[in-house]
DSSP file (Angstrom, degrees, kcal/mol; ACC not computed):
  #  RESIDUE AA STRUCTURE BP1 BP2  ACC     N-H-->O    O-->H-N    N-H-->O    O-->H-N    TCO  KAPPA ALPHA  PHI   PSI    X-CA   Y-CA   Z-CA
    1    1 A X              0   0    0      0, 0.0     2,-0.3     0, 0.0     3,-0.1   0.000 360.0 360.0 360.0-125.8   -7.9  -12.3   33.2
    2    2 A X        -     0   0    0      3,-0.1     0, 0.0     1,-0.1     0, 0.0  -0.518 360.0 -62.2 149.0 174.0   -8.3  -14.1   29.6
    3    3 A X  S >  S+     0   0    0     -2,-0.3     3,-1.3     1,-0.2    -1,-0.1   0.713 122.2  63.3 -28.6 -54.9   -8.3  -12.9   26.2
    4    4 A X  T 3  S+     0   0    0      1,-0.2    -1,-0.2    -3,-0.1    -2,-0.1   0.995 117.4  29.9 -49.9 -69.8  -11.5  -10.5   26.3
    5    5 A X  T 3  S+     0   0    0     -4,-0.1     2,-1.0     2,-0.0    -1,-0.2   0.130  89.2 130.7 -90.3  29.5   -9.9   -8.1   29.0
    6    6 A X    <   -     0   0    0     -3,-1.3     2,-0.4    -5,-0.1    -3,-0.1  -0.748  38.8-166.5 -94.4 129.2   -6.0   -8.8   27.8
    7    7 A X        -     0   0    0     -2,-1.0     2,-0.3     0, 0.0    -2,-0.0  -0.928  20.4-132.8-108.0 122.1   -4.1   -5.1   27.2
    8    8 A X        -     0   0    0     -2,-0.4     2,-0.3     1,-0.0    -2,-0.0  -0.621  25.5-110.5 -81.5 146.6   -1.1   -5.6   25.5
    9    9 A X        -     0   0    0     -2,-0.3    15,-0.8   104,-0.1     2,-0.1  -0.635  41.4-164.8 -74.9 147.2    1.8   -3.6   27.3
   10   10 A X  E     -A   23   0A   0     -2,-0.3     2,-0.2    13,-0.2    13,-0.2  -0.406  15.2-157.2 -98.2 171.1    3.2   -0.2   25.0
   11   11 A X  E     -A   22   0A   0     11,-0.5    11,-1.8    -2,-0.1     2,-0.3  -0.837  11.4-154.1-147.2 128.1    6.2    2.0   25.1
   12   12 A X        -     0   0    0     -2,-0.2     2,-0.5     9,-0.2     9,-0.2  -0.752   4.7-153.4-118.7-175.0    5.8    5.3   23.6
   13   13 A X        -     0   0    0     -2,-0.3     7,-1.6     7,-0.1     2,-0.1  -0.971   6.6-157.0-151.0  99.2    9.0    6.9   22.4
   14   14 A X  E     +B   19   0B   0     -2,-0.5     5,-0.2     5,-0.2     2,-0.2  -0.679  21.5 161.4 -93.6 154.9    9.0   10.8   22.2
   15   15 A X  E >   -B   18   0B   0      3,-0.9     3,-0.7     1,-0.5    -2,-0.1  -0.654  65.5 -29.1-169.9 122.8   11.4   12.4   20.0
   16   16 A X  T 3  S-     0   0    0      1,-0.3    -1,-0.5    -2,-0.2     0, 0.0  -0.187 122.7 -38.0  68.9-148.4   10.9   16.3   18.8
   17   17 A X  T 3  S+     0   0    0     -3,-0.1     2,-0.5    -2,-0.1    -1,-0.3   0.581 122.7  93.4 -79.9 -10.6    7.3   16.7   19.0
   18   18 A X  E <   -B   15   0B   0     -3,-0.7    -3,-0.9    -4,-0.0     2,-0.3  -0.751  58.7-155.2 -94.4 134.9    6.4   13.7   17.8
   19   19 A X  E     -B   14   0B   0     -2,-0.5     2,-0.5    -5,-0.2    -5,-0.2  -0.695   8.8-153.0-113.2 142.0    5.5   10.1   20.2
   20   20 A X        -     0   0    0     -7,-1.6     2,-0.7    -2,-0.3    -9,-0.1  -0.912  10.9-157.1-116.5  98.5    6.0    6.6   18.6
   21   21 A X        +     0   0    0     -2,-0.5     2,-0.3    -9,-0.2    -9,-0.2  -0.803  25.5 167.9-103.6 116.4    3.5    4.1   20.4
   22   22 A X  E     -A   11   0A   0    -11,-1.8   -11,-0.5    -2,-0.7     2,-0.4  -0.815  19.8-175.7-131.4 167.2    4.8    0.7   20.0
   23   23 A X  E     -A   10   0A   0     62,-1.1   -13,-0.2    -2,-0.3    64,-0.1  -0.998  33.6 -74.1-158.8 136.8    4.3   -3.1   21.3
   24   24 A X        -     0   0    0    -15,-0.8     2,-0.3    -2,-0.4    90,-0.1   0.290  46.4 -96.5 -48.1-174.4    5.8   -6.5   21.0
   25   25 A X        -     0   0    0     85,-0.3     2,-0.3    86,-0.1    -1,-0.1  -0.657  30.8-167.0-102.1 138.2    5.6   -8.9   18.5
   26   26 A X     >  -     0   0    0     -2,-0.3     4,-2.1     1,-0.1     3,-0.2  -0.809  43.7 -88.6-131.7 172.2    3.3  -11.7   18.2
   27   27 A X  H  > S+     0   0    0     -2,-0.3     4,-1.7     1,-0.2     5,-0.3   0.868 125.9  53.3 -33.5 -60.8    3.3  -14.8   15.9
   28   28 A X  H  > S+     0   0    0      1,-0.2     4,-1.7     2,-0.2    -1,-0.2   0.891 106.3  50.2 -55.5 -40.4    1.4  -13.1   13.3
   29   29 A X  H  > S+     0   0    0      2,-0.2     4,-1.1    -3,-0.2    -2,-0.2   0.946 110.2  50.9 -69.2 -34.6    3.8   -9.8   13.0
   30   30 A X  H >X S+     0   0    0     -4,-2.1     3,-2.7     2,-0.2     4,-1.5   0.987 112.4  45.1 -89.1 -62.2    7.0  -11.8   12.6
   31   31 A X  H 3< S+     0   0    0     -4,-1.7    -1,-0.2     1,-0.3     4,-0.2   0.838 117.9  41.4 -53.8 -33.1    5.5  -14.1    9.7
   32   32 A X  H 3X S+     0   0    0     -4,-1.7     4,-1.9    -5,-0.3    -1,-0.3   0.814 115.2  56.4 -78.1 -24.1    4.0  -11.2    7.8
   33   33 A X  H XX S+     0   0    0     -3,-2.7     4,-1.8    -4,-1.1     3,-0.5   0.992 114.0  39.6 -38.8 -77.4    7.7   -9.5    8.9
   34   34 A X  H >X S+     0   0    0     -4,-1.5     3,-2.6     1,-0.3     4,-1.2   0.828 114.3  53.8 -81.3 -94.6    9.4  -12.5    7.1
   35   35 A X  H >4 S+     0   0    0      2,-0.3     3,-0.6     1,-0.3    -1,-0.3   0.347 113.3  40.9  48.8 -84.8    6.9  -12.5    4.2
   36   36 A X  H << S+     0   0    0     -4,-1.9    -1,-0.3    -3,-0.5    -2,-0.2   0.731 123.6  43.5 -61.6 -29.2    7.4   -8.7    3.3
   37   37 A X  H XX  +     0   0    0     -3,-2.6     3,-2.9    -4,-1.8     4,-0.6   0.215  69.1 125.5 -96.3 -10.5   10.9   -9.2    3.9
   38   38 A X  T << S+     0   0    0     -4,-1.2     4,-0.5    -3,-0.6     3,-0.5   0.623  72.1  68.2 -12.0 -52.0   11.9  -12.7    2.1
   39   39 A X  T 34 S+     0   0    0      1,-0.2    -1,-0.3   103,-0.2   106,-0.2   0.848 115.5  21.1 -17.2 -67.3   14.6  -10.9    0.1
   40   40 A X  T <> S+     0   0    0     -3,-2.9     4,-1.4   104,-0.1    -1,-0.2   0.186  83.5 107.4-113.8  22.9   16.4  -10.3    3.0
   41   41 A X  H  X S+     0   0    0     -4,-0.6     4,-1.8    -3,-0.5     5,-0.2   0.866  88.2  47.8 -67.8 -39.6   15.6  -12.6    5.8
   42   42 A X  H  > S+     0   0    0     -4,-0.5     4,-4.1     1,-0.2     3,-0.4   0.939 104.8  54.4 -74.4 -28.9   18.8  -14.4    5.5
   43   43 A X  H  > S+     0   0    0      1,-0.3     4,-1.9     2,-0.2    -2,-0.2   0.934 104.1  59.5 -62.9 -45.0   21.0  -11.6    5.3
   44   44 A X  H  X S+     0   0    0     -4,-1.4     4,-2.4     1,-0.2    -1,-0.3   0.817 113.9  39.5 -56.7 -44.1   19.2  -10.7    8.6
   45   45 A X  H  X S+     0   0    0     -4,-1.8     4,-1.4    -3,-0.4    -2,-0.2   0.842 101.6  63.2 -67.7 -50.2   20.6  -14.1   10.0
   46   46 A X  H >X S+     0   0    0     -4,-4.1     4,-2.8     2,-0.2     3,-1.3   0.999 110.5  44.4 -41.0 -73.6   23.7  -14.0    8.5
   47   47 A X  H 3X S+     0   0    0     -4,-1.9     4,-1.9     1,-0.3    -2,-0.2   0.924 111.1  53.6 -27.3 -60.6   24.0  -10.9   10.8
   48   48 A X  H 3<>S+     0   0    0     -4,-2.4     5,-0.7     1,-0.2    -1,-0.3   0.678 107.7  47.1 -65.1 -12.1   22.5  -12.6   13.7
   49   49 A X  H <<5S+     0   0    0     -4,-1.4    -2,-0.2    -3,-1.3    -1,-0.2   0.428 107.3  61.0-105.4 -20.2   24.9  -15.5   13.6
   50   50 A X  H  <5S+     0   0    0     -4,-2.8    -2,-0.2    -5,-0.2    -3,-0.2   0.801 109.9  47.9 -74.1 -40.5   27.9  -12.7   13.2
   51   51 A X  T  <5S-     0   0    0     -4,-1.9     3,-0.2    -5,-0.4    -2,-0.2   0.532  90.8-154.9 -97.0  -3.1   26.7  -11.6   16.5
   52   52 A X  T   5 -     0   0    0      1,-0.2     2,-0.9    -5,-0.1    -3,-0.1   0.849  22.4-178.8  25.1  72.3   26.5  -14.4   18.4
   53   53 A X      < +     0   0    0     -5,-0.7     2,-0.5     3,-0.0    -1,-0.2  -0.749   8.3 166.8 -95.8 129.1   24.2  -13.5   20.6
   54   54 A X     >  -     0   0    0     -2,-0.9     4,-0.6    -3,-0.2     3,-0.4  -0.946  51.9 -98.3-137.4 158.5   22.8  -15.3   23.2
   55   55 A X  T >4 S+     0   0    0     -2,-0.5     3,-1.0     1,-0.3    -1,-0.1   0.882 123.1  50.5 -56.2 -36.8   20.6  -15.1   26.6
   56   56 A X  T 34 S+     0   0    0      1,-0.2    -1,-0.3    -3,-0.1    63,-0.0   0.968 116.8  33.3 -63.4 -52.5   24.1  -15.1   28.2
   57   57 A X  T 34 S+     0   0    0     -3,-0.4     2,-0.4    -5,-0.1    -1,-0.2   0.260  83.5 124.4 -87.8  19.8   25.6  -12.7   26.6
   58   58 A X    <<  +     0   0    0     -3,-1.0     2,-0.3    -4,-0.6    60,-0.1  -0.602  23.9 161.8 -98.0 151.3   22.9  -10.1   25.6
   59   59 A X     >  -     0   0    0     -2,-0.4     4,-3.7     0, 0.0     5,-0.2  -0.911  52.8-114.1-143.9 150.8   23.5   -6.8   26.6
   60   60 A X  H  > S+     0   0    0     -2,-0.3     4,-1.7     2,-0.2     5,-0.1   0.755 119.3  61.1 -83.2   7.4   21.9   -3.7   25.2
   61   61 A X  H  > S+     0   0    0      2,-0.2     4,-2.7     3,-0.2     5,-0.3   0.909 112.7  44.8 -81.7 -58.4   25.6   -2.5   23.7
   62   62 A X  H  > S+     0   0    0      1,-0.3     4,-2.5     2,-0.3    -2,-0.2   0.889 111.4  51.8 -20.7 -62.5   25.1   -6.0   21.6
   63   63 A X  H  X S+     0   0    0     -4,-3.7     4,-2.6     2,-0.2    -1,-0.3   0.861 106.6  49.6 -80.2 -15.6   22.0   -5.2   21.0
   64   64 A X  H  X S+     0   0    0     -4,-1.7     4,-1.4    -5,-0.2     5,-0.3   1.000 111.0  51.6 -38.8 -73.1   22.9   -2.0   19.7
   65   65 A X  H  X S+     0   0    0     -4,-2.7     4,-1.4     1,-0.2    -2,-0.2   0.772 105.0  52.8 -23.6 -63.9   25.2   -3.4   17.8
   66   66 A X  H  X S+     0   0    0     -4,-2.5     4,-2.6    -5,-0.3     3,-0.4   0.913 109.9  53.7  -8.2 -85.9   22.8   -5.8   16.4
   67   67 A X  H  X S+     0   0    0     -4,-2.6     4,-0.5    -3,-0.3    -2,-0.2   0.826 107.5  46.1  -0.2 -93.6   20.5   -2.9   15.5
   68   68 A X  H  X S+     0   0    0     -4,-1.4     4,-1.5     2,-0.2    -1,-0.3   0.625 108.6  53.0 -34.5 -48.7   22.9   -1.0   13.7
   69   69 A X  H  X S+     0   0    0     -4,-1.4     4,-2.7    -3,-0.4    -1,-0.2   0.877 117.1  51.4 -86.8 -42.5   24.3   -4.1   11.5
   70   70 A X  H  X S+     0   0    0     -4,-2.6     4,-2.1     1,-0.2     8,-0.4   0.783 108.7  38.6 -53.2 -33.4   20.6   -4.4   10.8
   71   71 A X  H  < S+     0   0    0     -4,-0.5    -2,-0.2    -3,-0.2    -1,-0.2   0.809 112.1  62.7 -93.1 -23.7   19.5   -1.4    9.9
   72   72 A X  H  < S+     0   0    0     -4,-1.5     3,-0.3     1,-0.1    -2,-0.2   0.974 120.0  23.3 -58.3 -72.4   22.8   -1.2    8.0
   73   73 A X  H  < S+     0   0    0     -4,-2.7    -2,-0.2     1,-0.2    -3,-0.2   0.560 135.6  23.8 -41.1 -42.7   21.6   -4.4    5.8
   74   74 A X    >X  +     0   0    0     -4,-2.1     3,-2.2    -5,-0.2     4,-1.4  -0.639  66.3 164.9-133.7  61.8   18.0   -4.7    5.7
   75   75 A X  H 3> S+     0   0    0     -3,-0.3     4,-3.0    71,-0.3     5,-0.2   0.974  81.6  55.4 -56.6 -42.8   16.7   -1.0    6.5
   76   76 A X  H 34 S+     0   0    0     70,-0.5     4,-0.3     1,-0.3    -1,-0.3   0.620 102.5  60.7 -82.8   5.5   13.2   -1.9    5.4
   77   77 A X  H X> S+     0   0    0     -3,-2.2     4,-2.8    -7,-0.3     3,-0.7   0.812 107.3  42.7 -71.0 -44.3   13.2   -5.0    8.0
   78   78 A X  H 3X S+     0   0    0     -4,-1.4     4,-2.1    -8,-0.4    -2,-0.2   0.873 116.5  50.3 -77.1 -19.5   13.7   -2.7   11.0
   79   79 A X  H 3X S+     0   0    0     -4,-3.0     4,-1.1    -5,-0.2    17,-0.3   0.618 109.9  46.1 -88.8  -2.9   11.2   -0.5    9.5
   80   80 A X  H <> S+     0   0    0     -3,-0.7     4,-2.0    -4,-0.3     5,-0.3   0.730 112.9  55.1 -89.8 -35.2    8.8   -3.2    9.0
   81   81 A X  H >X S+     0   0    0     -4,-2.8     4,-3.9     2,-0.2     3,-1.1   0.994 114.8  38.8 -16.1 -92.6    9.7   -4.3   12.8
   82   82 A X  H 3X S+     0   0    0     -4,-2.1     4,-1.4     1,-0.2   -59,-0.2   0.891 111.6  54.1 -45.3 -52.9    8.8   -0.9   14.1
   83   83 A X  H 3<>S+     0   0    0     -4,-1.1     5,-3.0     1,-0.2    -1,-0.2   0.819 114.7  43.2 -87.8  14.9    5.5   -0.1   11.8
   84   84 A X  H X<5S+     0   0    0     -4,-2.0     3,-1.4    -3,-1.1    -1,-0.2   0.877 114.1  58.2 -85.9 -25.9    3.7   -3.8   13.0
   85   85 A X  H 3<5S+     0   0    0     -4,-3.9   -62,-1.1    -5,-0.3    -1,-0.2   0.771 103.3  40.4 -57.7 -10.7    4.9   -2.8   16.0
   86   86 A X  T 3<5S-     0   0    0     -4,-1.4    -1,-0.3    -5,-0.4    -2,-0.2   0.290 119.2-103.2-102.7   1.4    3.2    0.4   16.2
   87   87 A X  T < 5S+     0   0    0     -3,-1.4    -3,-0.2   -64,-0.1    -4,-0.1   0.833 100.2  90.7  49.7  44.1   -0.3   -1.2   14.6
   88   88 A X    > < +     0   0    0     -5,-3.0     3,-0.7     1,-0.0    -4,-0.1  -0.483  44.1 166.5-159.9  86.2    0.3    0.2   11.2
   89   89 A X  T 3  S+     0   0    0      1,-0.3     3,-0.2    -5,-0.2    -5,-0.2   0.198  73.7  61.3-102.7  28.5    2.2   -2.0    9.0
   90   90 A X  T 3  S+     0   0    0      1,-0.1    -1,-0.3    -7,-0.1     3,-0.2   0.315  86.5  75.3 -90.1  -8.3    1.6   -0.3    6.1
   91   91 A X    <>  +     0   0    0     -3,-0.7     4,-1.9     1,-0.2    -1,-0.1  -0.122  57.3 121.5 -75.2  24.3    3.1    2.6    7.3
   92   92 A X  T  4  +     0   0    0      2,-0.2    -1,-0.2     1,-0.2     4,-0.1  -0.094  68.1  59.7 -97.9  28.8    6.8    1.2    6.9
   93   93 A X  T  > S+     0   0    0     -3,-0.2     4,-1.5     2,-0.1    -1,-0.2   0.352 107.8  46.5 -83.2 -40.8    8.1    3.9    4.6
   94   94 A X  H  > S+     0   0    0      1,-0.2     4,-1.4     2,-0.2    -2,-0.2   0.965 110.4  52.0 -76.4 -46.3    7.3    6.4    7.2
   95   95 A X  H  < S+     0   0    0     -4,-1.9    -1,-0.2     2,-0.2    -3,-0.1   0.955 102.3  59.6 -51.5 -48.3    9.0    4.2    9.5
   96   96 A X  H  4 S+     0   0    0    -17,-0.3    -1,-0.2     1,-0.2    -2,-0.2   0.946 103.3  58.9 -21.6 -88.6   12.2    4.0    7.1
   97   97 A X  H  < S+     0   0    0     -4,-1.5    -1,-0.2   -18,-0.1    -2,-0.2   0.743  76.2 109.4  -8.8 -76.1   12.3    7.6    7.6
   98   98 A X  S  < S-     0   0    0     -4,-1.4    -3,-0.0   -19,-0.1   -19,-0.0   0.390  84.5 -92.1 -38.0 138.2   12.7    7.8   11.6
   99   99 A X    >>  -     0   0    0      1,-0.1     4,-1.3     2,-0.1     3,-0.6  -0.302  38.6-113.8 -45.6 140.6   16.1    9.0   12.7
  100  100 A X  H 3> S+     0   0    0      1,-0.2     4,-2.1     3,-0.2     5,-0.2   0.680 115.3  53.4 -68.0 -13.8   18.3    6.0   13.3
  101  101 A X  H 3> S+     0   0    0      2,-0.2     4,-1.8     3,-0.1    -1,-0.2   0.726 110.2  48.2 -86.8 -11.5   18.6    6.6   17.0
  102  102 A X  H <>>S+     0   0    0     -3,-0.6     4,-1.0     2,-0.2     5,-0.5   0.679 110.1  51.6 -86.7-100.7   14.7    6.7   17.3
  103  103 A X  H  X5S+     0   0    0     -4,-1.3     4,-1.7     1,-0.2    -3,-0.2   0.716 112.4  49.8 -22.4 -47.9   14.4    3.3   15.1
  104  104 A X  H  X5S+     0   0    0     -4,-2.1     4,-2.4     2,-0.2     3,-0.4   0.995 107.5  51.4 -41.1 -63.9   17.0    1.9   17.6
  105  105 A X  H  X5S+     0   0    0     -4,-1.8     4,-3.2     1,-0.3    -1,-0.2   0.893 113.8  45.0 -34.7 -46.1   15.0    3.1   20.7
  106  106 A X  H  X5S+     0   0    0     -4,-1.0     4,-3.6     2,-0.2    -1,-0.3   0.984 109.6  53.2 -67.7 -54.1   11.9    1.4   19.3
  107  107 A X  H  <<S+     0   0    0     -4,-1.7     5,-0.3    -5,-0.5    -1,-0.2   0.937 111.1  44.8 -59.0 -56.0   13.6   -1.8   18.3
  108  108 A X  H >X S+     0   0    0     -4,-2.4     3,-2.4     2,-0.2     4,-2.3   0.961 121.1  44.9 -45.4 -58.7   15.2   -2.2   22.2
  109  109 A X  H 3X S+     0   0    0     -4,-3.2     4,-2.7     1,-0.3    -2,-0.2   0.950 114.5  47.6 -64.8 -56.5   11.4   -1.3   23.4
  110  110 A X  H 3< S+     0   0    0     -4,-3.6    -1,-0.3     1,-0.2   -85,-0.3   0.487 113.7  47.0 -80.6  13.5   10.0   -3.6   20.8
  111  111 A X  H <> S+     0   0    0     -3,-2.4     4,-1.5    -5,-0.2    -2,-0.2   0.685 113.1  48.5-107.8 -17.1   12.3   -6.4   21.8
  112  112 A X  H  < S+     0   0    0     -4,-2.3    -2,-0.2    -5,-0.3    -3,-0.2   0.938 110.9  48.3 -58.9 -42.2   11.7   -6.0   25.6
  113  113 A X  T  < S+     0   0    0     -4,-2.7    -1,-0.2    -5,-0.3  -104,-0.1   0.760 112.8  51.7 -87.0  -3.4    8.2   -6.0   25.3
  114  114 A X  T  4 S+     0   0    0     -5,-0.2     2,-0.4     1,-0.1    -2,-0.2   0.973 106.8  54.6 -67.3 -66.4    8.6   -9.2   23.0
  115  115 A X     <  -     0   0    0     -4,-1.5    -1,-0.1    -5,-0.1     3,-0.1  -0.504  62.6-153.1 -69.5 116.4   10.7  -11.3   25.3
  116  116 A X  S    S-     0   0    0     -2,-0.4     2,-0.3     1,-0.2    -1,-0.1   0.926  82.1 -25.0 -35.7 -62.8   10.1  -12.2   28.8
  117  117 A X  S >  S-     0   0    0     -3,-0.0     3,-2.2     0, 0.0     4,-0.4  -0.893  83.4 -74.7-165.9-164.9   13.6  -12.5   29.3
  118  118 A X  T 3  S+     0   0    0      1,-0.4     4,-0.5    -2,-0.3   -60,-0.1   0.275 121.1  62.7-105.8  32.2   16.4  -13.1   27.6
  119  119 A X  T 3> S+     0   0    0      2,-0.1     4,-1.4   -64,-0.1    -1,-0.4   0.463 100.8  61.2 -76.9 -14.4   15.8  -17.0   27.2
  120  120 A X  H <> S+     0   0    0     -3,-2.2     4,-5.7     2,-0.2    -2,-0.2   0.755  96.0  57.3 -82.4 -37.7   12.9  -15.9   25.3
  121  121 A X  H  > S+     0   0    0     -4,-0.4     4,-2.5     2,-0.2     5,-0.2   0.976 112.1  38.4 -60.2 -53.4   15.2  -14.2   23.0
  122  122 A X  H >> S+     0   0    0     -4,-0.5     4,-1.9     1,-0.2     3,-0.7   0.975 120.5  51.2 -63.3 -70.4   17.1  -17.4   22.1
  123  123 A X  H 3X S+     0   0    0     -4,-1.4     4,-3.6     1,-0.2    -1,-0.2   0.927 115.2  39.6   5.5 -83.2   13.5  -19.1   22.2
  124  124 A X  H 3X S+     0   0    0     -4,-5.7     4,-0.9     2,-0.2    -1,-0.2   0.922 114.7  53.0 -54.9 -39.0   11.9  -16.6   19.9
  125  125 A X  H XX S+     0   0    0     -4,-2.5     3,-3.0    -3,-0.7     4,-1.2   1.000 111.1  49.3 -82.0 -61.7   15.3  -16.4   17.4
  126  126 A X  H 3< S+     0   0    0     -4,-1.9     4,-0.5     1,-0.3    -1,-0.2   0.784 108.9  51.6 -36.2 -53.4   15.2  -20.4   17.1
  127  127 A X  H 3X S+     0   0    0     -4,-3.6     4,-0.7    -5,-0.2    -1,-0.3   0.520 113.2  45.7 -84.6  10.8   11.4  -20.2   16.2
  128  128 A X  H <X S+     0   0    0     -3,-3.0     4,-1.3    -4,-0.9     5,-0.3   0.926 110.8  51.1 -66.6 -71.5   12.2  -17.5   13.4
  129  129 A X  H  X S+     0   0    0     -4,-1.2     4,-0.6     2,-0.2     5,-0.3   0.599 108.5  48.6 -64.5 -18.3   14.9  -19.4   12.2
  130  130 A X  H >> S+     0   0    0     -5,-0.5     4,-3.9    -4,-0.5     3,-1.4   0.801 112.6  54.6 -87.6 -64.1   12.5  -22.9   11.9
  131  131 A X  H 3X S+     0   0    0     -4,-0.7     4,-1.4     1,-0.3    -2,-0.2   0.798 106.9  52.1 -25.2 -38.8    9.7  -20.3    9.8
  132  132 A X  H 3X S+     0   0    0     -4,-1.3     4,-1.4     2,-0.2     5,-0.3   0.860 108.9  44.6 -70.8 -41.4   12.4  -19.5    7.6
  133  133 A X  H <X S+     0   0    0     -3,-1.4     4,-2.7    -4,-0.6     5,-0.3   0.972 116.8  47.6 -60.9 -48.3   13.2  -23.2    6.9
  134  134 A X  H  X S+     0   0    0     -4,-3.9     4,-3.2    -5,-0.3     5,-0.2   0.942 110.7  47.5 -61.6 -54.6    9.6  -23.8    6.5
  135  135 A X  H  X>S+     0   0    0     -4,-1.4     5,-1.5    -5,-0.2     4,-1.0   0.937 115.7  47.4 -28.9 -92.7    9.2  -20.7    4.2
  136  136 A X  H ><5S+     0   0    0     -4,-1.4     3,-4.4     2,-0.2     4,-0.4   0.779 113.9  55.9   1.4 -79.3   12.8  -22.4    2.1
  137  137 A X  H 3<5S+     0   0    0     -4,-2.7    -2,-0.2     1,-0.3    -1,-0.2   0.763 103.6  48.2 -46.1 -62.6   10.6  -25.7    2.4
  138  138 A X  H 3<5S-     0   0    0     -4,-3.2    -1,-0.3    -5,-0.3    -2,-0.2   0.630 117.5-109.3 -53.8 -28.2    7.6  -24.3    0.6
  139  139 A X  T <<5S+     0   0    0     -3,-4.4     2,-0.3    -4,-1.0    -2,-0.2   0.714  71.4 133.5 123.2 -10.7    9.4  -23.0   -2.1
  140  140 A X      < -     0   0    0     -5,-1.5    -1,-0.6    -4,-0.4     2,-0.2  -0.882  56.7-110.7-108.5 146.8    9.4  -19.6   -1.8
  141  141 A X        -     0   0    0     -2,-0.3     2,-0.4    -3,-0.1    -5,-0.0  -0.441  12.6-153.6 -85.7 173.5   13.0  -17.9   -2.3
  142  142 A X        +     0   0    0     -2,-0.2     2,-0.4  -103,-0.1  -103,-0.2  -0.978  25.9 179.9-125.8  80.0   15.1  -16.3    0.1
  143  143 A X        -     0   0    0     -2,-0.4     2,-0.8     1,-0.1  -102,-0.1  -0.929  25.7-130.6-116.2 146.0   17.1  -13.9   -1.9
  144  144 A X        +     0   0    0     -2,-0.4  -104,-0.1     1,-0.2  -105,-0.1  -0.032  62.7 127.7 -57.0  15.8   20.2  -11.0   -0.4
  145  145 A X        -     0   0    0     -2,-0.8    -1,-0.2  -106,-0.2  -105,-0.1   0.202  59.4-144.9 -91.2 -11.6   19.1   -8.6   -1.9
  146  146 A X        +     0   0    0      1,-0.2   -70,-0.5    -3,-0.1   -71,-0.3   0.019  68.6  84.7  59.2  -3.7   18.7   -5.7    0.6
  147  147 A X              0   0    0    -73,-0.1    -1,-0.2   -72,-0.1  -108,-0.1  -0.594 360.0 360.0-112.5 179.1   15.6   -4.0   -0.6
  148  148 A X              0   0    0     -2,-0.2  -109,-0.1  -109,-0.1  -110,-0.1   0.446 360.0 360.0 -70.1 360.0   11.4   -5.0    0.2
C-alpha cells in the first residue's frame, strides 16, 4: 500500500439529522491540540492521573468517566479533540456546542481509531506527557485556567 493510496479509517456519528465524520489523531493534531490548549493541558493530566487508567484497566465505563471529568474541566479540549478530528479545527466552537453525549461518542470513536490497542493508549498518553515537558522546557507556560 504506501502513503499515496493510504485512506485513513472514519466513524461517522449520526445524531438528529445531523452526521459527525471523524478520525484518529496523528502527531500533528495532538501538538496543535496541546498548543491551542496550553492553559489547560495540565489540568487535563491532573485528570488523567486521577483516573489511573491503564491498558489493563481500560474499559469504556473509565473511559466515560474520563470523558466526562474532561469535558467537565477543559470543554474547549474535547472540542478541539473532536473538530481536528473531523478535519476542521477551526470549527471548535461549533464543536463546544455538540450535546455532551454526542461529544462523548466522538471522543470513544476518536480514541479507537487512534489506538491500536489499548497499549497504544498508554504508548500514546506517555508521548503527550513527554510534548508537554518539552513545551514546559521551551518556556512556554502551562497555566489551569480552564478556558482556550
Amino acid at each position: 500500500m504506501g502513503l499515496k493510496n493510504f485512506a485513513q479509517a472514519r466513524h461517522v456519528i449520526q445524531f438528529g439529522d445531523n452526521d459527525l465524520n471523524v478520525r484518529g489523531l496523528s502527531a500533528n493534531d495532538v501538538t496543535a491540540i496541546i498548543f491551542e490548549n496550553k492553559s489547560v493541558v495540565e489540568d487535563v493530566f491532573s485528570v488523567f492521573e486521577d483516573a489511573n487508567l491503564t491498558a489493563s484497566n481500560l474499559d469504556d465505563e473509565k473511559l466515560k468517566t474520563f470523558i466526562g471529568n474532561i469535558a467537565i474541566r477543559a470543554p474547549y479540549v474535547v472540542a478541539s479533540i473532536i473538530a481536528h478530528a473531523s478535519d476542521e479545527p477551526d470549527e471548535y466552537e461549533n464543536a463546544a456546542k455538540l450535546p455532551l453525549p454526542v461529544q462523548t461518542e466522538a471522543l470513544i470513536e476518536i480514541a479507537r481509531l487512534t489506538f491500536n490497542d489499548k497499549a497504544g493508549f498508554e504508548r500514546f498518553m506517555g508521548n503527550v506527557k513527554a510534548a508537554v515537558a518539552s513545551v514546559k522546557k521551551a518556556g512556554l507556560p502551562l497555566q489551569m485556567t480552564g478556558t482556550r
